[in-house]
C-alpha positions in Angstrom: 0.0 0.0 0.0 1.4 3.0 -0.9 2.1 5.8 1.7 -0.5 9.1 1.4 0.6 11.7 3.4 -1.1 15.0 4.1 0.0 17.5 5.8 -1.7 19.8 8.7 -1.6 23.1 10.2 -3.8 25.5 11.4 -3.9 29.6 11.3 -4.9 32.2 13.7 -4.6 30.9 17.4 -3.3 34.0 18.6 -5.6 36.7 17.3 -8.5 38.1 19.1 -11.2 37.8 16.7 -12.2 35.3 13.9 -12.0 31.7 13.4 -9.3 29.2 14.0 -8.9 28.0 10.1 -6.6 24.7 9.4 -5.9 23.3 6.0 -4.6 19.4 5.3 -3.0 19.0 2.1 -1.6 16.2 0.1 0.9 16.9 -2.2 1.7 15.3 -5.6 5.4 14.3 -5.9 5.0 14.8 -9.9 4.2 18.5 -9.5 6.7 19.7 -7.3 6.1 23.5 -5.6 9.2 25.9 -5.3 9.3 27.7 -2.2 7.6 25.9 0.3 8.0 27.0 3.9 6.5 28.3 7.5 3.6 30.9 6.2 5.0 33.4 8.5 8.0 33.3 6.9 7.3 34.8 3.8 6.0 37.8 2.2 1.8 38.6 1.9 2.7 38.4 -2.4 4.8 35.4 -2.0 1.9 33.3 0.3 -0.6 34.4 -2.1 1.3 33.2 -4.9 2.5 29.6 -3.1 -1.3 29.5 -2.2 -2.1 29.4 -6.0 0.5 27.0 -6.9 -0.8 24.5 -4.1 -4.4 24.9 -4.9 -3.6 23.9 -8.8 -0.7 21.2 -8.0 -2.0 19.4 -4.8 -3.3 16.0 -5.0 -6.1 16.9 -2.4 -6.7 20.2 -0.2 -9.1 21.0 2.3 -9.8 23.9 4.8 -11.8 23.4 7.9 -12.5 26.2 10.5 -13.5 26.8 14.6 -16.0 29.5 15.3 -15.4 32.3 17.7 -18.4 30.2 19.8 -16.5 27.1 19.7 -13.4 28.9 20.5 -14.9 30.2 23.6 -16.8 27.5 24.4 -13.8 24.7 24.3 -10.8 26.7 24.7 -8.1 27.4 21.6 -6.2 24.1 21.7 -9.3 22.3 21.2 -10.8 24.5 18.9 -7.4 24.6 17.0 -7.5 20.3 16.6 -11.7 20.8 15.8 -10.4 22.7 12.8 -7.9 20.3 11.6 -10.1 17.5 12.0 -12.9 19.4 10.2 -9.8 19.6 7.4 -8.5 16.4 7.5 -12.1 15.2 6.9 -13.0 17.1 3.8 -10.1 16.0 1.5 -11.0 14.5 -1.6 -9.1 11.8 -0.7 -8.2 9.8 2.5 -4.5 9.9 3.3 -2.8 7.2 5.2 -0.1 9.1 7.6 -1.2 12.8 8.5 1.9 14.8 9.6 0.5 18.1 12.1 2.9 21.1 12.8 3.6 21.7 16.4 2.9 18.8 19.7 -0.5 17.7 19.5 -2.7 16.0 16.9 -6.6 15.7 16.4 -8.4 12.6 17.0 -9.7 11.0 14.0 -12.1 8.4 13.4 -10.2 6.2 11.3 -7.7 4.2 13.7 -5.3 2.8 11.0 -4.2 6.4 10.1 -0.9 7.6 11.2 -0.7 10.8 13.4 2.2 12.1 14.0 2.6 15.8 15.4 6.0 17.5 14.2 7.7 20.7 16.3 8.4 23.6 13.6 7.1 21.4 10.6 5.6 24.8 8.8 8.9 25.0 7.7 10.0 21.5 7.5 8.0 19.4 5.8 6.6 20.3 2.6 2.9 19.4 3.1 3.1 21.0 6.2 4.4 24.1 5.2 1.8 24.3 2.2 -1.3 23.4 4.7 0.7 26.4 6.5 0.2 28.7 3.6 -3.4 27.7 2.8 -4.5 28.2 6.2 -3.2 31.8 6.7 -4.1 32.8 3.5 -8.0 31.5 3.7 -8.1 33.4 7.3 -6.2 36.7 6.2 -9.5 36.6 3.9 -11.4 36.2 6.1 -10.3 38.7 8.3 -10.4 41.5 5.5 -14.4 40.7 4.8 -14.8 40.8 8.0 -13.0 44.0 8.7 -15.7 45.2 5.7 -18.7 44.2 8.3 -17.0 45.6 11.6 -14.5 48.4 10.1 -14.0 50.3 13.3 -11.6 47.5 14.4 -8.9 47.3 11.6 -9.0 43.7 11.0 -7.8 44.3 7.1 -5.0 45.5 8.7 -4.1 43.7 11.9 -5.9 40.6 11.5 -6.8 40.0 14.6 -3.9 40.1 16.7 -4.0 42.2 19.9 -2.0 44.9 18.1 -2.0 48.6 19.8 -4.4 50.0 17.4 -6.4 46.7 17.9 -6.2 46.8 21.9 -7.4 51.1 21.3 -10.5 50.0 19.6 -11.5 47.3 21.5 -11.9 49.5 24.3 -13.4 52.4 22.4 -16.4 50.4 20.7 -16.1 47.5 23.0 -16.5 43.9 21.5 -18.4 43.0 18.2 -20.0 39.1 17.5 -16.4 38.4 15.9 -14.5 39.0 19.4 -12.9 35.8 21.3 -14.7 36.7 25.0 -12.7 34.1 26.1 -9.3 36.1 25.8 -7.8 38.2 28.6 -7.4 41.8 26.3 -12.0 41.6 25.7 -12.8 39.9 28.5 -10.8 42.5 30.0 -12.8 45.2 28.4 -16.1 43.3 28.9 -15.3 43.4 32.5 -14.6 47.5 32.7 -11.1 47.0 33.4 -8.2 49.3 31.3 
């Protein structure tokens, strides 16, 4: 049997607003993509352009998200491995060994695939680093329509993140629907504390 492997990462555990978003890809060794690293690590053009290249080359991609609800509700780390499941579980095709950046790993329902969580694999390991990619791209996205429905907040801009401008807002309007109330910085303002 021949060895499937997609890789898994997820995008936006720090921020505080917006969905957790993960993407699992399988690559195709026939197509080979240039370039391939940790997200982070490379420009807004150049993840845009990778993003592209993965979405036409890849054997199999899939995105899967967490809701601000379910981040609240279950905490980040769980939310975080909901989305990756959610991703793992919406490829086309059904890999046998599933390599996740950092030290955990979702549970799946199928017992005979391989798990196997991989410290700093976003710029390791190829599928990882291109699940990497798709992930921030599809939530930097998502964060700009979303900064067209709540535009007071800057989340074109900031994405999220509890960045000074972000923090000034926050505390000006006070939380929208988008806003993690589980996070210190708005549960903070939702308590009347500066």
């Amino acid at each position: 049997m021949q060895l499937l492997t997609a890789g898994v990462d997820e995008a936006g555990r720090g921020p505080l607003a917006g969905p957790v978003v993960a993407a699992a890809v399988v690559l195709d060794p026939a197509r080979p993509i240039e370039g391939l690293r940790d997200s982070k690590r490379l420009t807004l053009r150049r993840r845009v352009h990778l993003a592209g290249e993965i979405r036409r080359n890849a054997r199999a991609f899939a995105i899967g998200h967490a809701s601000v609800a379910e981040i609240d509700i279950m905490n980040i780390l769980n939310a975080s491995l909901l989305a990756m499941r959610r991703a793992v579980e919406r490829l086309r095709i059904a890999p046998t060994q599933i390599l996740v950046d950092g030290n955990r790993v979702p549970e799946l329902p199928d017992p005979h695939v391989q798990l196997h969580a991989i410290v700093g694999g976003d710029d390791s390991i190829p599928e990882i680093s291109a699940a990497s990619i798709l992930a921030k791209v599809c939530r930097d996205r998502l964060l700009q329509r979303l900064d067209r429905q709540f535009p007071v907040y800057g989340f074109a801009q900031h994405k999220g993140y509890p960045t000074a401008v972000h923090i000034r807002a926050l505390r000006e309007h006070g939380p929208c629907d988008v806003h993690r109330r589980s996070f210190a910085p708005v549960r903070r303002v939702l308590q009347g504390v500066r």
